[in-house]
C-alpha positions as CSV (number, residue, x, y, z in Angstrom):
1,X,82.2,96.5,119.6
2,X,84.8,94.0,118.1
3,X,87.4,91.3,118.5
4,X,90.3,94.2,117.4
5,X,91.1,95.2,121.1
6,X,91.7,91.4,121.8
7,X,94.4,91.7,119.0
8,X,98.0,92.9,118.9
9,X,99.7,96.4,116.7
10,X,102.0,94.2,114.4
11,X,104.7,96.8,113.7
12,X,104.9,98.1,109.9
13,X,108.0,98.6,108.1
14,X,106.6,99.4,105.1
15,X,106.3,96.0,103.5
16,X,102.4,96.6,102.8
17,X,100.6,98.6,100.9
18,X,97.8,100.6,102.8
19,X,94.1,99.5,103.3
20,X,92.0,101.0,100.1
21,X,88.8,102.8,100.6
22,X,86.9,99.7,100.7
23,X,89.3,98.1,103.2
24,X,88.9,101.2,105.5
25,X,85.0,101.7,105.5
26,X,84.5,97.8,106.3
27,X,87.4,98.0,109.4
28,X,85.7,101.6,110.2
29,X,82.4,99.4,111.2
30,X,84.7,98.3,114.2
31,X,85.9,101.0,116.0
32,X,83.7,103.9,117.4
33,X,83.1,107.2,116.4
34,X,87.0,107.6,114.8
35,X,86.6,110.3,111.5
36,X,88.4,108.8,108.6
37,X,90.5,112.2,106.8
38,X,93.1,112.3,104.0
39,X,96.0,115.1,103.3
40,X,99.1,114.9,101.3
41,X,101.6,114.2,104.2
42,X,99.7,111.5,105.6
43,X,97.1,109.9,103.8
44,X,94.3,108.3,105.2
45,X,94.3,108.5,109.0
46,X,92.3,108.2,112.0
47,X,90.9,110.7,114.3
48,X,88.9,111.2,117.0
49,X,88.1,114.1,119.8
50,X,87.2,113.0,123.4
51,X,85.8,115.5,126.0
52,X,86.7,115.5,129.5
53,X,85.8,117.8,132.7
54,X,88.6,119.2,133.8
55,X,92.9,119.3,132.6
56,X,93.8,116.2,135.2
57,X,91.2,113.7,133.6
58,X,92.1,114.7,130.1
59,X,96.0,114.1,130.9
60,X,95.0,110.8,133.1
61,X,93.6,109.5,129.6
62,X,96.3,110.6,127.4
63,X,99.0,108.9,130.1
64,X,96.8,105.8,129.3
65,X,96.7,106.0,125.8
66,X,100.8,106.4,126.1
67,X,101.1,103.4,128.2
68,X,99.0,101.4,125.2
69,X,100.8,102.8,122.2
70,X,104.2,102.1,124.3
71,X,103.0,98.3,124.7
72,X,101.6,98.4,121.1
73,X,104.4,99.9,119.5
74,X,101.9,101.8,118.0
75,X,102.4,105.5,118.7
76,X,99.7,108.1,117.7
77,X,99.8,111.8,117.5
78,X,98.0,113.0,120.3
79,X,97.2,116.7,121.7
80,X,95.4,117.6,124.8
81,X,94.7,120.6,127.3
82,X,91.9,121.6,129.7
83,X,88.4,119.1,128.8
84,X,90.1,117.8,125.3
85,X,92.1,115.1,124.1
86,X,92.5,114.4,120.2
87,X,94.5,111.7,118.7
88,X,95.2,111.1,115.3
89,X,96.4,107.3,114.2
90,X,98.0,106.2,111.2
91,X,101.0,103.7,109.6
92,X,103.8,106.3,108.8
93,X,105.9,103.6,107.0
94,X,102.8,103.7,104.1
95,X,101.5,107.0,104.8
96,X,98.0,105.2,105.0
97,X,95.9,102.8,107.0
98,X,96.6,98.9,108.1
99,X,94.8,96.7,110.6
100,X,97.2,98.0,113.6
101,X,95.9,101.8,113.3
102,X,92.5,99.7,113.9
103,X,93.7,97.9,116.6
104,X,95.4,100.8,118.5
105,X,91.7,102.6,117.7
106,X,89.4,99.9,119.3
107,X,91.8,99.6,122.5
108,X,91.6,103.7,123.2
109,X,87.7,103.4,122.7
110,X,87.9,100.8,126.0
111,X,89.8,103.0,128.0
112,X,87.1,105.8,127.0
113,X,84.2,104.3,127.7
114,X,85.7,103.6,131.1
Protein backbone atom coordinates (compact mmCIF):
# COMPACT_ATOMS: atom_id res chain seq x y z
CA UNK A 1 0.00 0.00 0.00
CA UNK A 2 2.87 2.33 1.12
CA UNK A 3 6.45 2.79 2.24
CA UNK A 4 4.82 3.91 6.08
CA UNK A 5 5.10 0.27 7.47
CA UNK A 6 8.95 0.36 6.38
CA UNK A 7 9.14 3.47 8.69
CA UNK A 8 9.52 4.01 12.40
CA UNK A 9 6.73 5.82 15.30
CA UNK A 10 9.06 8.85 16.27
CA UNK A 11 7.76 9.50 19.72
CA UNK A 12 5.88 13.01 20.21
CA UNK A 13 6.29 15.17 23.00
CA UNK A 14 4.25 17.74 21.91
CA UNK A 15 6.86 19.78 20.00
CA UNK A 16 4.51 19.75 16.74
CA UNK A 17 1.51 20.88 15.86
CA UNK A 18 -0.94 18.22 14.37
CA UNK A 19 -1.45 17.36 10.68
CA UNK A 20 -4.35 19.85 9.18
CA UNK A 21 -7.12 18.49 7.19
CA UNK A 22 -5.15 18.57 4.11
CA UNK A 23 -2.18 16.82 5.73
CA UNK A 24 -4.59 14.06 6.93
CA UNK A 25 -6.64 13.29 3.66
CA UNK A 26 -3.21 13.05 1.54
CA UNK A 27 -1.53 10.55 4.51
CA UNK A 28 -5.25 8.88 4.67
CA UNK A 29 -4.43 7.66 0.85
CA UNK A 30 -1.81 5.38 2.59
CA UNK A 31 -3.23 3.38 5.01
CA UNK A 32 -6.47 1.08 4.47
CA UNK A 33 -9.83 1.43 5.31
CA UNK A 34 -8.89 3.62 8.80
CA UNK A 35 -12.15 6.31 9.42
CA UNK A 36 -10.81 9.61 10.16
CA UNK A 37 -13.31 11.15 13.37
CA UNK A 38 -12.92 14.30 15.45
CA UNK A 39 -14.32 14.98 19.24
CA UNK A 40 -13.35 17.49 21.77
CA UNK A 41 -11.01 15.19 23.91
CA UNK A 42 -9.10 14.06 21.15
CA UNK A 43 -9.22 15.64 17.99
CA UNK A 44 -8.67 14.00 14.87
CA UNK A 45 -7.94 10.32 15.30
CA UNK A 46 -7.82 7.14 13.56
CA UNK A 47 -10.09 4.24 13.66
CA UNK A 48 -10.74 1.12 12.30
CA UNK A 49 -13.07 -2.21 13.07
CA UNK A 50 -11.58 -5.66 12.05
CA UNK A 51 -13.86 -8.85 12.14
CA UNK A 52 -12.65 -12.09 13.30
CA UNK A 53 -14.34 -15.76 13.71
CA UNK A 54 -14.10 -16.52 16.91
CA UNK A 55 -12.65 -14.70 20.67
CA UNK A 56 -9.01 -16.50 20.38
CA UNK A 57 -8.24 -14.95 16.83
CA UNK A 58 -9.53 -11.60 17.77
CA UNK A 59 -7.21 -11.62 21.04
CA UNK A 60 -4.17 -13.40 18.80
CA UNK A 61 -4.47 -10.00 16.75
CA UNK A 62 -4.78 -7.59 19.47
CA UNK A 63 -1.57 -9.47 21.30
CA UNK A 64 0.10 -8.52 17.91
CA UNK A 65 -0.96 -5.15 17.71
CA UNK A 66 0.49 -4.81 21.56
CA UNK A 67 3.70 -6.36 20.58
CA UNK A 68 3.96 -3.41 17.59
CA UNK A 69 2.79 -0.44 19.56
CA UNK A 70 5.25 -1.74 22.49
CA UNK A 71 8.22 -1.76 19.79
CA UNK A 72 6.75 1.50 18.24
CA UNK A 73 6.23 3.34 21.26
CA UNK A 74 3.16 4.02 19.78
CA UNK A 75 0.31 2.84 21.97
CA UNK A 76 -3.40 2.87 20.60
CA UNK A 77 -6.59 2.46 22.34
CA UNK A 78 -7.80 -0.81 21.45
CA UNK A 79 -11.13 -2.89 22.52
CA UNK A 80 -11.88 -6.41 21.51
CA UNK A 81 -14.24 -9.43 22.45
CA UNK A 82 -15.79 -12.40 20.66
CA UNK A 83 -15.27 -11.73 16.33
CA UNK A 84 -14.22 -7.78 16.93
CA UNK A 85 -11.21 -5.78 17.47
CA UNK A 86 -11.36 -1.89 17.20
CA UNK A 87 -8.52 0.39 17.63
CA UNK A 88 -8.43 3.94 17.76
CA UNK A 89 -4.84 5.83 17.02
CA UNK A 90 -3.89 9.21 17.70
CA UNK A 91 -0.83 11.70 19.16
CA UNK A 92 -2.09 12.53 22.79
CA UNK A 93 0.74 15.02 23.30
CA UNK A 94 -1.28 17.31 20.32
CA UNK A 95 -4.60 15.84 20.69
CA UNK A 96 -4.40 15.43 16.81
CA UNK A 97 -2.74 13.54 14.06
CA UNK A 98 1.28 13.16 13.02
CA UNK A 99 3.00 10.86 10.59
CA UNK A 100 3.54 8.11 13.59
CA UNK A 101 -0.42 7.58 14.05
CA UNK A 102 0.10 6.68 10.15
CA UNK A 103 2.82 4.60 10.62
CA UNK A 104 1.38 2.53 13.58
CA UNK A 105 -1.87 2.39 11.01
CA UNK A 106 -0.08 0.94 7.84
CA UNK A 107 1.88 -1.74 10.18
CA UNK A 108 -1.58 -3.12 11.88
CA UNK A 109 -3.09 -3.28 8.25
CA UNK A 110 0.03 -5.98 7.50
CA UNK A 111 -0.72 -7.95 10.31
CA UNK A 112 -4.53 -7.92 9.12
CA UNK A 113 -4.18 -8.87 5.89
CA UNK A 114 -2.19 -11.77 7.20
Amino acid sequence: MSDLANKKCTPCEGNIPPFSADEIHKYLKKVDGWEVLEDKIDGFHLLKSFKFDNFLKSQEFVNKVGEIAESEGHHPDLWFGWGYARIKIFTHAIKGLAESDFILAAKIDQISNV
